[in-house]
N, C-alpha and C positions, 0 to 999 in steps of 0.2 A: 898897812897899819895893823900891829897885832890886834890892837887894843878891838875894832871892827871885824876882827877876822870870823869871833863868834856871831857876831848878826847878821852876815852877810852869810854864814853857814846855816843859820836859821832860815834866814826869808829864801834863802836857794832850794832850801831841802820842801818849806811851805808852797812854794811855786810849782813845784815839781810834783808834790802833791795834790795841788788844786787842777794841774793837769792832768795828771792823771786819770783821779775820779772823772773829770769833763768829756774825755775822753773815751769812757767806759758806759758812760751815759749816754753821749751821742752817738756812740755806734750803736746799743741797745737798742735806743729807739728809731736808727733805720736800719738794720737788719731784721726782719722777721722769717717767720717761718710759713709757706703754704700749705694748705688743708692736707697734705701728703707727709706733711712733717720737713720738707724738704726747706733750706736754707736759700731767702730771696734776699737780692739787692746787695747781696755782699760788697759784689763791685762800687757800688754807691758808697761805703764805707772807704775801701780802698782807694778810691778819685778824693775824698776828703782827705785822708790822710797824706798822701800824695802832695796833695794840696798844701795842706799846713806846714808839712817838711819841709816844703819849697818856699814857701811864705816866711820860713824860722832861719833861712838859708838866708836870705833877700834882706831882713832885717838885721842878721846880726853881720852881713858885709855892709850895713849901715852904720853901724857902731864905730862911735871915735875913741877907740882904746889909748889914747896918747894922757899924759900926767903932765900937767901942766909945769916947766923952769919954775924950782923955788929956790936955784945957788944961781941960775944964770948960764945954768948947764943946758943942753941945744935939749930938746923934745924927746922923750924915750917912751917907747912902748909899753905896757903894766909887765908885760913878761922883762924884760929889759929893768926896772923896777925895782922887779919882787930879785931878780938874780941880786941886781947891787945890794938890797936892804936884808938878805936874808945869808 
């Protein structure tokens, strides 16, 4: 739907940014440095993220991307959709 297309472009780009920053925070505060100056626990950063990737993966092959018949036409995907409507 055009009329959506701006808010859905809003709340994408705000999400994207609330990750972001989240992101930039929680590595901050487990990454430090030892009295050498030397850079600890990196890897503890890297298993996180690792993590999350995997977790963003897992989630969105949860997602029912399907549009629900509103002619009585069989189930089409949003890609399948957006080609018809656009």
């Amino acid at each position: 739907n055009p009329d959506l297309r701006g808010t859905f472009m809003t709340l994408n780009s705000a999400v994207q940014s609330v990750a972001m920053g989240a992101a930039a925070f929680i590595g901050g505060n487990i990454i430090t440095r030892d009295s050498h100056g030397l850079v600890q626990h990196s890897w503890v950063a890297a298993t996180v993220g690792a993590c999350a990737s995997l977790a963003t993966v897992w989630v969105a092959g949860r997602l029912d991307l399907r549009i629900p018949p509103a002619t009585g036409r069989s189930t089409s995907t949003v890609a399948e959709h957006t080609a018809r409507t656009t």
